[in-house]
mmCIF file as gemmi writes it, N, C-alpha and C atoms, coordinates in Angstrom:
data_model
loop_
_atom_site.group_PDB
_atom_site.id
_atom_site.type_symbol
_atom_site.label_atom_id
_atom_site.label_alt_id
_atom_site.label_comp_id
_atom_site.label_asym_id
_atom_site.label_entity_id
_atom_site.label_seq_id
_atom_site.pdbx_PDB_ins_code
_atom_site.Cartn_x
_atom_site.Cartn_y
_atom_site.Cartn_z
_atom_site.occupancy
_atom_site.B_iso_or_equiv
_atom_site.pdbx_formal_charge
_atom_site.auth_seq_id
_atom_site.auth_asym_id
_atom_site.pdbx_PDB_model_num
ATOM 1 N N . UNK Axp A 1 ? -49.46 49.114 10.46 1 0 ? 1 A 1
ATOM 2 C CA . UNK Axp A 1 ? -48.177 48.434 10.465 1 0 ? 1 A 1
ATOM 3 C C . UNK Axp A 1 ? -47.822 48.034 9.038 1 0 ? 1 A 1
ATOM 4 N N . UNK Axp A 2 ? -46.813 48.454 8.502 1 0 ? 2 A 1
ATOM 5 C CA . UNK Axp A 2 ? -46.108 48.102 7.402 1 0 ? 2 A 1
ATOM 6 C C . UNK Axp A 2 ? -45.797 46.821 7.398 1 0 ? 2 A 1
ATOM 7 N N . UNK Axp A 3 ? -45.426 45.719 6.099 1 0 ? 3 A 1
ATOM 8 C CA . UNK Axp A 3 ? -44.906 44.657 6.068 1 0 ? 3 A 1
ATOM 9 C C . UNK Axp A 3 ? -44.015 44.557 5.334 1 0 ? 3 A 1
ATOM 10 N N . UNK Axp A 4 ? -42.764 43.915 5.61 1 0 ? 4 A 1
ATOM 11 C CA . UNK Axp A 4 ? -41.852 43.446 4.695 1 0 ? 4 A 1
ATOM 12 C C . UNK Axp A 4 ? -41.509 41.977 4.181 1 0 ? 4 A 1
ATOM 13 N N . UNK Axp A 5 ? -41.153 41.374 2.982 1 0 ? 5 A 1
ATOM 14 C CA . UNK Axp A 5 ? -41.179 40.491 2.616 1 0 ? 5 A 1
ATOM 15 C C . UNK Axp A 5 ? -39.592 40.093 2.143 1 0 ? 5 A 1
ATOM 16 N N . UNK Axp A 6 ? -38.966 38.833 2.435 1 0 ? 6 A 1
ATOM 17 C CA . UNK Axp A 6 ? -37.846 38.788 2.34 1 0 ? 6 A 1
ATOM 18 C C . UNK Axp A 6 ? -37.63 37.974 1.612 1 0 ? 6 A 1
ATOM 19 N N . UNK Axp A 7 ? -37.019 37.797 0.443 1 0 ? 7 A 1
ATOM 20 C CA . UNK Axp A 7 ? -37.081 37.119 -0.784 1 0 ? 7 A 1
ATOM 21 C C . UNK Axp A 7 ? -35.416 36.249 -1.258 1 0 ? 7 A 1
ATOM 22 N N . UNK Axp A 8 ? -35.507 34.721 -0.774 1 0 ? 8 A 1
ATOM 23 C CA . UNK Axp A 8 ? -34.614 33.773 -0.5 1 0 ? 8 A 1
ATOM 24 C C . UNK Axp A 8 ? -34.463 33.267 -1.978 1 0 ? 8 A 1
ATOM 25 N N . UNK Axp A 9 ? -33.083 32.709 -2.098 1 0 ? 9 A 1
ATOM 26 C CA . UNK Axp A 9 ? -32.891 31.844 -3.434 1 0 ? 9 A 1
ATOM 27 C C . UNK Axp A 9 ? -34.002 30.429 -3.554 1 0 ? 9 A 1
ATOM 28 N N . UNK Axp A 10 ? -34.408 30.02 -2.436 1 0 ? 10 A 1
ATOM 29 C CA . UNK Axp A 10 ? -34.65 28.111 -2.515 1 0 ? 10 A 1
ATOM 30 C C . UNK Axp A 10 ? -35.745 28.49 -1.035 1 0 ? 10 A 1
ATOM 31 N N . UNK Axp A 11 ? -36.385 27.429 -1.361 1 0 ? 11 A 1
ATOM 32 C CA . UNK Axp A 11 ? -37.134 27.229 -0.197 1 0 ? 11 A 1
ATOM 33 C C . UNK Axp A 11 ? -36.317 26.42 1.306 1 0 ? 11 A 1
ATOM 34 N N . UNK Axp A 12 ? -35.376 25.612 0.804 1 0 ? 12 A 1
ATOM 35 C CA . UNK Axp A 12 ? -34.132 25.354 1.72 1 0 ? 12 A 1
ATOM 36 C C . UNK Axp A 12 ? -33.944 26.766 2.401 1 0 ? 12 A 1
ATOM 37 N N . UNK Axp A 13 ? -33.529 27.517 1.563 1 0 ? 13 A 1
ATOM 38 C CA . UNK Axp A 13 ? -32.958 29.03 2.295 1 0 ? 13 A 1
ATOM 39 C C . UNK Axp A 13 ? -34.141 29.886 3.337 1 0 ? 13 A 1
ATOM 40 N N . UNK Axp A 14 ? -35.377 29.391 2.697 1 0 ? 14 A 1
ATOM 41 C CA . UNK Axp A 14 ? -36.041 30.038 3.85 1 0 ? 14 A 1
ATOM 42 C C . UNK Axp A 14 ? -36.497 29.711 4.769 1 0 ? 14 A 1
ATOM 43 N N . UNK Axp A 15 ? -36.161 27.688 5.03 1 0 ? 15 A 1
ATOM 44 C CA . UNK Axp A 15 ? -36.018 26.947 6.055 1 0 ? 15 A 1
ATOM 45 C C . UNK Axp A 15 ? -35.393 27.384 6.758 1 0 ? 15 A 1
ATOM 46 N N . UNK Axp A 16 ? -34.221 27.44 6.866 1 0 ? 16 A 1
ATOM 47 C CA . UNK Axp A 16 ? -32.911 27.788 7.605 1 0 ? 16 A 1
ATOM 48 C C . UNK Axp A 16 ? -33.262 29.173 8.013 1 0 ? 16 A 1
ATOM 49 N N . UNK Axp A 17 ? -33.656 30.025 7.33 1 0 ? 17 A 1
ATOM 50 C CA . UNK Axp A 17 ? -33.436 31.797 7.502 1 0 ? 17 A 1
ATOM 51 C C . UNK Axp A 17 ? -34.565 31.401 8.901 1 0 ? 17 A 1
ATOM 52 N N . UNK Axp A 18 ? -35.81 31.104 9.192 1 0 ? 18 A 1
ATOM 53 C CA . UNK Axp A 18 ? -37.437 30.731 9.417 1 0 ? 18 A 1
ATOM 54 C C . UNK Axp A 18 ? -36.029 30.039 10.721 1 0 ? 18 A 1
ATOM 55 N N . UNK Axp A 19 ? -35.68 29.152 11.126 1 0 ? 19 A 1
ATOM 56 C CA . UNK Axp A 19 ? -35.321 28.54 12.08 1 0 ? 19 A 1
ATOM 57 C C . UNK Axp A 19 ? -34.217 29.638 12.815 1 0 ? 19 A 1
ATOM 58 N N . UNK Axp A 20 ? -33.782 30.337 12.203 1 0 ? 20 A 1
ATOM 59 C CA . UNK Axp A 20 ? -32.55 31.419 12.684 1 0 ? 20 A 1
ATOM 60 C C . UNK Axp A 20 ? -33.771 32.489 13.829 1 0 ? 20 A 1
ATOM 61 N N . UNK Axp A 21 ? -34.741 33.188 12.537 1 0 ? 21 A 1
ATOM 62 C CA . UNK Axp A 21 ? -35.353 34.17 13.598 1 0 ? 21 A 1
ATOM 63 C C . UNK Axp A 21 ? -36.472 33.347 14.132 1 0 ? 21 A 1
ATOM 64 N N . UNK Axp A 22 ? -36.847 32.311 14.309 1 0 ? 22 A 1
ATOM 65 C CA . UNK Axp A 22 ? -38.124 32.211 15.568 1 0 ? 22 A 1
ATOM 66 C C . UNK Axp A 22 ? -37.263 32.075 16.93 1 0 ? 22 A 1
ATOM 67 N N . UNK Axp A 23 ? -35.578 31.224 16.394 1 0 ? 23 A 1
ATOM 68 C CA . UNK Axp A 23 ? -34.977 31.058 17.472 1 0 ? 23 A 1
ATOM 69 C C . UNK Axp A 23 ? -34.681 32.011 18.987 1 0 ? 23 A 1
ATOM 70 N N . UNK Axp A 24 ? -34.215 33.675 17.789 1 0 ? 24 A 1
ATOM 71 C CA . UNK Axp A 24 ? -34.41 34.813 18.05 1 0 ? 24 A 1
ATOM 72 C C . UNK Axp A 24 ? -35.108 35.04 18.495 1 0 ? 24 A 1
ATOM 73 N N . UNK Axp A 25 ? -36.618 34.687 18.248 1 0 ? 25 A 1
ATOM 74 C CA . UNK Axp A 25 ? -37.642 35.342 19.209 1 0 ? 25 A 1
ATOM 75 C C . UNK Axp A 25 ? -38.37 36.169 18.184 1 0 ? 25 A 1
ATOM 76 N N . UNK Axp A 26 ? -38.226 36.399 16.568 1 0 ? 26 A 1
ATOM 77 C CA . UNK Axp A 26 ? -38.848 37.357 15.967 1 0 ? 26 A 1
ATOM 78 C C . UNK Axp A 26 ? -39.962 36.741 15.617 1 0 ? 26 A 1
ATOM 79 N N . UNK Axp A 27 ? -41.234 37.677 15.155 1 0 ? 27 A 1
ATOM 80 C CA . UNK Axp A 27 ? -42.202 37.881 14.827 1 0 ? 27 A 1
ATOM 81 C C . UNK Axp A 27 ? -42.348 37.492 13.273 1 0 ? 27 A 1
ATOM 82 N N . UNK Axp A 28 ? -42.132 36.398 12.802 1 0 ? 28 A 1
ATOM 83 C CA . UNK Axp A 28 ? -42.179 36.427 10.889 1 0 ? 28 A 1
ATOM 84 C C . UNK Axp A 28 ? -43.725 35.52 10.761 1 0 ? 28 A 1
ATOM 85 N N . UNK Axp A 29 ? -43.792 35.34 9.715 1 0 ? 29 A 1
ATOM 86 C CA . UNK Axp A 29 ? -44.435 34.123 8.826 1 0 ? 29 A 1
ATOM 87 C C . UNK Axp A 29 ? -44.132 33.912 7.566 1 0 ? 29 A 1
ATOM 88 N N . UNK Axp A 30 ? -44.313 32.918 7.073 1 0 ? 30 A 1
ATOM 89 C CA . UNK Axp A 30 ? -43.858 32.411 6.114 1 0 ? 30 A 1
ATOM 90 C C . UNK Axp A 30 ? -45.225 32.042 5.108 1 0 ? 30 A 1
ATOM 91 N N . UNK Axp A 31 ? -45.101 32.639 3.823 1 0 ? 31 A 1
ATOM 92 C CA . UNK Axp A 31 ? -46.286 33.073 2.812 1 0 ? 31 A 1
ATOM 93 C C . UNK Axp A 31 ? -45.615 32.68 1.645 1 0 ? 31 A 1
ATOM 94 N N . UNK Axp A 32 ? -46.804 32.488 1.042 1 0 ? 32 A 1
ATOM 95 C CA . UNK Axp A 32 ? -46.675 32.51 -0.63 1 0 ? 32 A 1
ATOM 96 C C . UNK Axp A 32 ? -46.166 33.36 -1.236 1 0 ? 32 A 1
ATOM 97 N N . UNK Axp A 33 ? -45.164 33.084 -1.928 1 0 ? 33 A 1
ATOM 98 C CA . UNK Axp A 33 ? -44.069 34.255 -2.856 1 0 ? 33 A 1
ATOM 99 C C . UNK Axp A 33 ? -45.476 35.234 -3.75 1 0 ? 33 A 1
ATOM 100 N N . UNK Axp A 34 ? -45.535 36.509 -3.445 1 0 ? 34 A 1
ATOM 101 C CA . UNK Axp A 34 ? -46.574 37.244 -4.281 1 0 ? 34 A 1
ATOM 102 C C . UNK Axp A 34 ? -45.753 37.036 -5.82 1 0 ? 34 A 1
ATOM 103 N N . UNK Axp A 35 ? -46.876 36.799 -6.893 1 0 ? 35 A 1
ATOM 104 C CA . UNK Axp A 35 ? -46.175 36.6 -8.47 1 0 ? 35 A 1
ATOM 105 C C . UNK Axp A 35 ? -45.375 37.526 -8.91 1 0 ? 35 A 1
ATOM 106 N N . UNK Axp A 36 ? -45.752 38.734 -8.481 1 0 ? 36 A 1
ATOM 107 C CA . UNK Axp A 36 ? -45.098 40.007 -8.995 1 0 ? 36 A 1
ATOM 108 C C . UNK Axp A 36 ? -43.494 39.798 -8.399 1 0 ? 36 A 1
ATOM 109 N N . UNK Axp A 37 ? -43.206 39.267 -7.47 1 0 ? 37 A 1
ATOM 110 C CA . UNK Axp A 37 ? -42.161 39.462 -6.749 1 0 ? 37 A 1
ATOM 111 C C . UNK Axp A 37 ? -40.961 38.201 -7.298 1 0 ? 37 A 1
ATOM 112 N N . UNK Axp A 38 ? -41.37 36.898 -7.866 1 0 ? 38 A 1
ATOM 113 C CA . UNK Axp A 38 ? -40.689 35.577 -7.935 1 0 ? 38 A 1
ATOM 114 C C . UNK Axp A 38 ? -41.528 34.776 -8.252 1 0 ? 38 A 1
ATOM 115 N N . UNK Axp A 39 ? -40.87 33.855 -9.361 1 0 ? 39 A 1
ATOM 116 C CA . UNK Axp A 39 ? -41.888 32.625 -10.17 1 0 ? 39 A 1
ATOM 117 C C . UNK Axp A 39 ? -40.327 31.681 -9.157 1 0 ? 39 A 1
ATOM 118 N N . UNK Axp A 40 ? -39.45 31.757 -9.202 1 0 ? 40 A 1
ATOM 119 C CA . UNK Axp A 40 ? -38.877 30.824 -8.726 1 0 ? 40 A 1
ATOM 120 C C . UNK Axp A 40 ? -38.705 30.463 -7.328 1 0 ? 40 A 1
ATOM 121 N N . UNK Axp A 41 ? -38.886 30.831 -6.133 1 0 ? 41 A 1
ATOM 122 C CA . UNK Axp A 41 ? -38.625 30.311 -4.767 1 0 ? 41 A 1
ATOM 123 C C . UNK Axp A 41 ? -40.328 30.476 -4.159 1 0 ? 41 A 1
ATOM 124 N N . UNK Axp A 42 ? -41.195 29.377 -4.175 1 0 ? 42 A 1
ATOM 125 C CA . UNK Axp A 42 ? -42.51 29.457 -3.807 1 0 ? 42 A 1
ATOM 126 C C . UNK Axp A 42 ? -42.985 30.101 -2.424 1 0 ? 42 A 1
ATOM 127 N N . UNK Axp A 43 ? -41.875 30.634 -1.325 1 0 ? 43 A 1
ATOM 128 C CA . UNK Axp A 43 ? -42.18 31.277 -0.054 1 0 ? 43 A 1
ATOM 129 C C . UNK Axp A 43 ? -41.487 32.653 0.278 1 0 ? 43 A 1
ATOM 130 N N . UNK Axp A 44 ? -41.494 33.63 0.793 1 0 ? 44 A 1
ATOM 131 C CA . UNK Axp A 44 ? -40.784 34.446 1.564 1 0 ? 44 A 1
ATOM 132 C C . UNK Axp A 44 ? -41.099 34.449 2.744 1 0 ? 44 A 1
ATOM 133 N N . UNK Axp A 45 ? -40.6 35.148 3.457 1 0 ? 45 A 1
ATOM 134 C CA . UNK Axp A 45 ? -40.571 35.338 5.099 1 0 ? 45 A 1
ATOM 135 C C . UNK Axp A 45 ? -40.985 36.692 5.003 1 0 ? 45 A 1
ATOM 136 N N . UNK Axp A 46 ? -42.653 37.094 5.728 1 0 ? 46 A 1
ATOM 137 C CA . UNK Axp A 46 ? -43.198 38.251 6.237 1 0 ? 46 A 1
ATOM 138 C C . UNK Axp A 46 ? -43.116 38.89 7.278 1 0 ? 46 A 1
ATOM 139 N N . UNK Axp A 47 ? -42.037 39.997 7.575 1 0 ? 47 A 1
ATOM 140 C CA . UNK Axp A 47 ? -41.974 40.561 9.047 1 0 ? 47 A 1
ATOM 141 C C . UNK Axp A 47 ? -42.169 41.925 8.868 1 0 ? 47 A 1
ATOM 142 N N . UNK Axp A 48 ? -42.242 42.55 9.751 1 0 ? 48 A 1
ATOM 143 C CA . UNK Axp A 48 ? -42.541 43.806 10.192 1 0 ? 48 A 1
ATOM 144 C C . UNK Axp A 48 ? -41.423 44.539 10.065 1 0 ? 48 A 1
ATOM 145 N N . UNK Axp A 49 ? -41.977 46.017 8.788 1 0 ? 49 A 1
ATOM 146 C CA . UNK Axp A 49 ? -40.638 46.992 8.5 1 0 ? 49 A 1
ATOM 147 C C . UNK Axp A 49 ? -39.346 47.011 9.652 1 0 ? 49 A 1
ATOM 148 N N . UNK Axp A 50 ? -39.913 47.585 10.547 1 0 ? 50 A 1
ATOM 149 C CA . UNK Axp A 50 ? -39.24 48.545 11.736 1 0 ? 50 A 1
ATOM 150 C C . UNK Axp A 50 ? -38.23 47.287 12.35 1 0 ? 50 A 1
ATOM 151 N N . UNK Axp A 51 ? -38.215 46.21 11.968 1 0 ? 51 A 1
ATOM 152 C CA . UNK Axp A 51 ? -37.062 45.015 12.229 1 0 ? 51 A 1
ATOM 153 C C . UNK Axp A 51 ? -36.895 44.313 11.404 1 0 ? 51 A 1
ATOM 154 N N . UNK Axp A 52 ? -36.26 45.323 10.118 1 0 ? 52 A 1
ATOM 155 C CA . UNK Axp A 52 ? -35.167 45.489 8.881 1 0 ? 52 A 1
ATOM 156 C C . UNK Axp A 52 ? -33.954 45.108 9.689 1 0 ? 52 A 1
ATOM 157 N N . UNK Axp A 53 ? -33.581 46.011 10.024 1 0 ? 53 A 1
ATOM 158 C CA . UNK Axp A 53 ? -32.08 45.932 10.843 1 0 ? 53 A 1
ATOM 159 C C . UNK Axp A 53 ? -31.435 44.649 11.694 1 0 ? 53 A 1
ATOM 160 N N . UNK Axp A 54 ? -32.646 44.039 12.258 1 0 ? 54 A 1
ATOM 161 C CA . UNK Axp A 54 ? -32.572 43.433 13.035 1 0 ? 54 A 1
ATOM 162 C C . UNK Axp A 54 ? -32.324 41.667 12.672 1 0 ? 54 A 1
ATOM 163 N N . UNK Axp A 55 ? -32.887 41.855 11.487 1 0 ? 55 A 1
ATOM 164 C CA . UNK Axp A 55 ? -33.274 40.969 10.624 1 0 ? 55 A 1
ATOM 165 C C . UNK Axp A 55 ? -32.034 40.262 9.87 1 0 ? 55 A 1
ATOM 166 N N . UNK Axp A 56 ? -31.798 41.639 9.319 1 0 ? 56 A 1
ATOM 167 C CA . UNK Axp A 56 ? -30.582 41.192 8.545 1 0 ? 56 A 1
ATOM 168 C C . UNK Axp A 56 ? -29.557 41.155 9.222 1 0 ? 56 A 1
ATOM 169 N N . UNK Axp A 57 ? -29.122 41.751 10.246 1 0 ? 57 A 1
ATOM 170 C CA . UNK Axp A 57 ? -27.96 41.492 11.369 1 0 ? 57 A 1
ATOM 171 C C . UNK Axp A 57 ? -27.644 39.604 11.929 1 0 ? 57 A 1
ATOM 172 N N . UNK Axp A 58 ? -29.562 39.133 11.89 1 0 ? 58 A 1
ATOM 173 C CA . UNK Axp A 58 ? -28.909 37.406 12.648 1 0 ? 58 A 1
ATOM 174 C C . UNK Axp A 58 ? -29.3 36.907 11.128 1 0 ? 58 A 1
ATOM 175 N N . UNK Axp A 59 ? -29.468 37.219 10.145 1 0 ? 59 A 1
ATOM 176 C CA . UNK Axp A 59 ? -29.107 36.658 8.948 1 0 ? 59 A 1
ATOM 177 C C . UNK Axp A 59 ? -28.1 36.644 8.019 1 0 ? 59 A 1
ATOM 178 N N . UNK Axp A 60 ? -27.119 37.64 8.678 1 0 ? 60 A 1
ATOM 179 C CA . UNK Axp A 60 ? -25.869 38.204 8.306 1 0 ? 60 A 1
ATOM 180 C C . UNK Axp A 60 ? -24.839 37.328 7.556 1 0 ? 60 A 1
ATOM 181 N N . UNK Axp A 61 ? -24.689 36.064 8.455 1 0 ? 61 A 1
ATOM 182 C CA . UNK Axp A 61 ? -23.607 34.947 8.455 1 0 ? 61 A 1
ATOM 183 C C . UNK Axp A 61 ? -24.389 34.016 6.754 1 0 ? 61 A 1
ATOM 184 N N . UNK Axp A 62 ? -26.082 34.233 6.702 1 0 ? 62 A 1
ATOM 185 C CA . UNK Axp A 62 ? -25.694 33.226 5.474 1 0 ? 62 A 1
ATOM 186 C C . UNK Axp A 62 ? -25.495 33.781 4.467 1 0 ? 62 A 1
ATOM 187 N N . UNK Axp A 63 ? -24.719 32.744 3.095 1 0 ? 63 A 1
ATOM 188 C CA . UNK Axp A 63 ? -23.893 33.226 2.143 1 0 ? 63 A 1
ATOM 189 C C . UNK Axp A 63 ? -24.853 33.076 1.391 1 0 ? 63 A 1
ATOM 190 N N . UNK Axp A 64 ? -26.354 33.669 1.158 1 0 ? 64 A 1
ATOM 191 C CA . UNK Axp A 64 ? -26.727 33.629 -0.185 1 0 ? 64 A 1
ATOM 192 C C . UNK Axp A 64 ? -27.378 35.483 -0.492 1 0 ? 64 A 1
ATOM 193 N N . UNK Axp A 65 ? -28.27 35.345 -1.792 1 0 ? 65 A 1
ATOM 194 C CA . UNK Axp A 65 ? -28.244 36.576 -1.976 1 0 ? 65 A 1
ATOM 195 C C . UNK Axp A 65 ? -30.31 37.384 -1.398 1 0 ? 65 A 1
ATOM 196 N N . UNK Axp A 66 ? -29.735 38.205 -0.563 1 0 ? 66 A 1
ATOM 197 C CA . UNK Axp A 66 ? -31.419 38.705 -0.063 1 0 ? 66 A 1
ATOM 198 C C . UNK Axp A 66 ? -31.766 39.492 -0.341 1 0 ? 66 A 1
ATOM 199 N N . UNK Axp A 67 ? -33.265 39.271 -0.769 1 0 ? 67 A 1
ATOM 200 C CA . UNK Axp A 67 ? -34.187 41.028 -1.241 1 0 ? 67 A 1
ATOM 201 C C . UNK Axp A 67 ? -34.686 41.151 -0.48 1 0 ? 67 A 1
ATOM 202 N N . UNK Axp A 68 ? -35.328 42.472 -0.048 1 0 ? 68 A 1
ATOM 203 C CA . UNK Axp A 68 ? -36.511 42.959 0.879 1 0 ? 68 A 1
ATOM 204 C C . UNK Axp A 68 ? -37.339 43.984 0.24 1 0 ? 68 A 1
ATOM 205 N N . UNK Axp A 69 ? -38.535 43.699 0.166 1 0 ? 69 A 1
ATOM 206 C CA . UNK Axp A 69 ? -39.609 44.398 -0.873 1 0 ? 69 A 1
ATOM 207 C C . UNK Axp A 69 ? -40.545 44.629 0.637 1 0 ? 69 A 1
ATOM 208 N N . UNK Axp A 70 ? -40.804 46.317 0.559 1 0 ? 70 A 1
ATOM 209 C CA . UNK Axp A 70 ? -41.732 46.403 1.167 1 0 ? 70 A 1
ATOM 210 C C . UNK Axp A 70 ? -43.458 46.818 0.346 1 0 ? 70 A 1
ATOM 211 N N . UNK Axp A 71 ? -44.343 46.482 1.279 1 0 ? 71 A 1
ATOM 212 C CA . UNK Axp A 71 ? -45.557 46.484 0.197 1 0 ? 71 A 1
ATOM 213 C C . UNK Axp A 71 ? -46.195 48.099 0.444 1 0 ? 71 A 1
ATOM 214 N N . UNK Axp A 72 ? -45.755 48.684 -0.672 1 0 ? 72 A 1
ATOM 215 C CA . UNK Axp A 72 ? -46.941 50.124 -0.659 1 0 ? 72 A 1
ATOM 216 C C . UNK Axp A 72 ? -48.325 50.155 -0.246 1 0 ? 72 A 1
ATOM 217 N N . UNK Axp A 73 ? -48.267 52.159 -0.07 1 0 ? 73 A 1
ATOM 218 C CA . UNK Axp A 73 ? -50.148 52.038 -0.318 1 0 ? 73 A 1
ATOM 219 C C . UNK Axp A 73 ? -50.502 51.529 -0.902 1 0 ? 73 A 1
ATOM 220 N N . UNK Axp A 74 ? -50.172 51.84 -2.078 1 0 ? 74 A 1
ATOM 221 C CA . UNK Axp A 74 ? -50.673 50.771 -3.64 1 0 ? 74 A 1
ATOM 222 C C . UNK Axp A 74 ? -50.83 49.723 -3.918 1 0 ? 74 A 1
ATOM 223 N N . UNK Axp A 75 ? -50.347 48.77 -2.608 1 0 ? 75 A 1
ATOM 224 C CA . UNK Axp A 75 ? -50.734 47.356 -2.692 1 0 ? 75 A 1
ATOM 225 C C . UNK Axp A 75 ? -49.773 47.235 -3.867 1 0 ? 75 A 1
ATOM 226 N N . UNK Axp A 76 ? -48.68 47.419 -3.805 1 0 ? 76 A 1
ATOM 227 C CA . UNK Axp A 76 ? -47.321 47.236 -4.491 1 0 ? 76 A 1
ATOM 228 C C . UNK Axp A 76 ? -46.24 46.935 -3.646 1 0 ? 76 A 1
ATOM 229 N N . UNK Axp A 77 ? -45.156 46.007 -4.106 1 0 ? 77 A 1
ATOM 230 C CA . UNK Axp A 77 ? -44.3 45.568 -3.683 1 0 ? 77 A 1
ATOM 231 C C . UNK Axp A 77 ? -42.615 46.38 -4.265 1 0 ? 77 A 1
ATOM 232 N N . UNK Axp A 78 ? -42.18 47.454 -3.386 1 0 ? 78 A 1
ATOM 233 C CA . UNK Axp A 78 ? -41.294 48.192 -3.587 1 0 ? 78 A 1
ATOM 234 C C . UNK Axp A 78 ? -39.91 47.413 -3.143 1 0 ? 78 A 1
ATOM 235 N N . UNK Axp A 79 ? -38.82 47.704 -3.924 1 0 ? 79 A 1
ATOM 236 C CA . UNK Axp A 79 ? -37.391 46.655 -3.218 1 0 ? 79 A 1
ATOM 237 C C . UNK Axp A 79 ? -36.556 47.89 -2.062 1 0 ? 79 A 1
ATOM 238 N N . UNK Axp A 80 ? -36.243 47.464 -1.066 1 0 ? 80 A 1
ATOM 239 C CA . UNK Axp A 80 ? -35.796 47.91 -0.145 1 0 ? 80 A 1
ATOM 240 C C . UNK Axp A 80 ? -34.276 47.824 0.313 1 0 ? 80 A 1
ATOM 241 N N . UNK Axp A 81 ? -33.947 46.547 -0.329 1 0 ? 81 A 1
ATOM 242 C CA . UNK Axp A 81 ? -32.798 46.065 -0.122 1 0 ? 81 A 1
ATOM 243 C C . UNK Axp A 81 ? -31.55 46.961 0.047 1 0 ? 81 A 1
ATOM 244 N N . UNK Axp A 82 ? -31.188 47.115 0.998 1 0 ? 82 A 1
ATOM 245 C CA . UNK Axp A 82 ? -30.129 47.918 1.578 1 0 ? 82 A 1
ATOM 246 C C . UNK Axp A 82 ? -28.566 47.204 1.04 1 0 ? 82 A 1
ATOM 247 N N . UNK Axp A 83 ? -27.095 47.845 0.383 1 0 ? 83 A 1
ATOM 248 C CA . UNK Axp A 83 ? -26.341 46.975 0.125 1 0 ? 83 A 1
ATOM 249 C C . UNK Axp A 83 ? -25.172 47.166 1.198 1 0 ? 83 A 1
């Protein structure tokens, strides 16, 4: 299983994002921002590739700006972000 990591302005933002999908019913957790990825927002939200779509559809409505880095073989963090 692939993972994706979703990368919020503020830790506020990934309060709110974190209360939107458990409401939903999705599958996330909430982790330590990897260094490579952000020195500034200390968390992202970890969910599962294959509910990309799904993801960003009930996150749709908030007005800030989102990355999605998925993590390679390589134990690398690739950006995914769809515009």
């Amino acid at each position: 299983m692939s993972h994706c990591v979703l990368l919020l302005p503020s830790v506020h933002d990934v309060m709110k994002a974190e209360k939107i999908l458990l409401k939903a019913g999705c599958n996330i957790n909430v982790i330590a921002t990897p260094r490579e990825l952000s020195h500034n927002c200390g968390v992202v939200i970890r969910f599962d590739c294959s509910n990309y779509n799904v993801l960003l559809s009930l996150l749709g409505e908030m007005p800030v700006e989102k990355k999605i880095f998925k993590k390679s073989d390589e134990n690398k963090y690739e950006e995914v972000t769809q515009e």
